[in-house]
C-alpha positions in Angstrom: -106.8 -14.5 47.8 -106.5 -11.6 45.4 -105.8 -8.0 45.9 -109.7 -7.6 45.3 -110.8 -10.0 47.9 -111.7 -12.8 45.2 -111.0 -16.1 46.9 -109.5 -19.3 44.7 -109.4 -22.9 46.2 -107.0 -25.5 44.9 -106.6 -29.4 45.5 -103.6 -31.9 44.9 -104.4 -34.1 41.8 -102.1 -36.9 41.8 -100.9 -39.1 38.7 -99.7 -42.1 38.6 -96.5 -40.4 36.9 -95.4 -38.4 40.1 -94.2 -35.3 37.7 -97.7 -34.9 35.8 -99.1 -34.2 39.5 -100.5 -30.6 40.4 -100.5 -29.4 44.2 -103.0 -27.4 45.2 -101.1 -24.5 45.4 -100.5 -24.2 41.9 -103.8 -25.5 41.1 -105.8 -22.1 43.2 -102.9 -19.5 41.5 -103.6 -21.1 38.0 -107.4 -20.8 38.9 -107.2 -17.1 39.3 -105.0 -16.2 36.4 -107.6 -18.5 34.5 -110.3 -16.2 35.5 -108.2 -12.7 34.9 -106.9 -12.3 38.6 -102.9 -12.1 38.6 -102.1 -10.3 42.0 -102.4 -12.6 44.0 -101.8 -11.6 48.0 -102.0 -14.8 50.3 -102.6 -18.3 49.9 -103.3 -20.8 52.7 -101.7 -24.2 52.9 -103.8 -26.5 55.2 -102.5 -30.1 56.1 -102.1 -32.6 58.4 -99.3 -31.4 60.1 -96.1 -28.8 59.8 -94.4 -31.2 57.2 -97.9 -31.4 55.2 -97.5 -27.8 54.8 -94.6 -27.2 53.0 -94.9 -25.9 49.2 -92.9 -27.8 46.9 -90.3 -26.5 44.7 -92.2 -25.8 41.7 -95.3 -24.5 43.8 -92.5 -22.1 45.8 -91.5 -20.7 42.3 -95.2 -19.7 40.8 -95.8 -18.0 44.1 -92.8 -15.8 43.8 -93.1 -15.1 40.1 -96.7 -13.9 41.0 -95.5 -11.8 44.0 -92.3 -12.5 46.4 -94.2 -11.0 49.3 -97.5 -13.1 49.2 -98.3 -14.0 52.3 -98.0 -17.9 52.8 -100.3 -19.2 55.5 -99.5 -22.5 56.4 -102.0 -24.2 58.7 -101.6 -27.6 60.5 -104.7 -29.6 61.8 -102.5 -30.9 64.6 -102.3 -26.7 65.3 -99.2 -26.2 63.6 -99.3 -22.5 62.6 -96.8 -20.1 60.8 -97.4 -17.3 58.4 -94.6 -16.6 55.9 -93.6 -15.0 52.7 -93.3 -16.3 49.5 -89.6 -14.8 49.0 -88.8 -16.2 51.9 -89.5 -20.1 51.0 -87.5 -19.5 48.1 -84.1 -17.1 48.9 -82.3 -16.1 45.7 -85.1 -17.3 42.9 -85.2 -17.6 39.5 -86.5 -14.1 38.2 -87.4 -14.1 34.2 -86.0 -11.1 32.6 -89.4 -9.7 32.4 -90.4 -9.6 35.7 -86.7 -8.6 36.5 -87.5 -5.2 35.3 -90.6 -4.9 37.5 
């Protein structure tokens, strides 16, 4: 979700390489900055359980770069439920010099 309400969905496509993969997460930030929408507030994970629900790396480090405090809402369907921060999936991350000065 962005600051002006817009709402962007994402879904894991898989490759047989493992690396050429995109999660979802990356896949609904990517959307919005496709369509001119970089402040990104929230984004939902929904899986099958807690451990289904758990960014990767790479997913943990666009979501900072867009905005440390977006609100991670991760969402089990066995009723797992925990809302979180981006910064705090990823303590101490990589900041480009650019968005350093921010």
């Amino acid at each position: 979700m962005t600051s002006d309400g817009k709402i962007f969905s994402g879904a894991n496509i898989e490759n047989a390489s493992y690396g050429l993969a995109c999660c979802a997460e990356r896949v609904a930030i990517f959307k919005a900055v496709s369509e001119g929408h970089r402040d990104v507030l929230a984004i939902a994970v929904v899986g099958k359980s807690e451990d289904f629900t758990k960014p990767c790396g790479a997913c943990r480090q666009v979501m900072v770069e867009f905005n440390s405090k977006m609100k991670v809402l991760r969402r089990g369907l066995d009723g797992f439920a925990e809302d979180v921060t981006a910064g705090s999936l990823l303590p101490a991350h990589f900041k480009p010099r650019e968005l350093s000065k921010k």
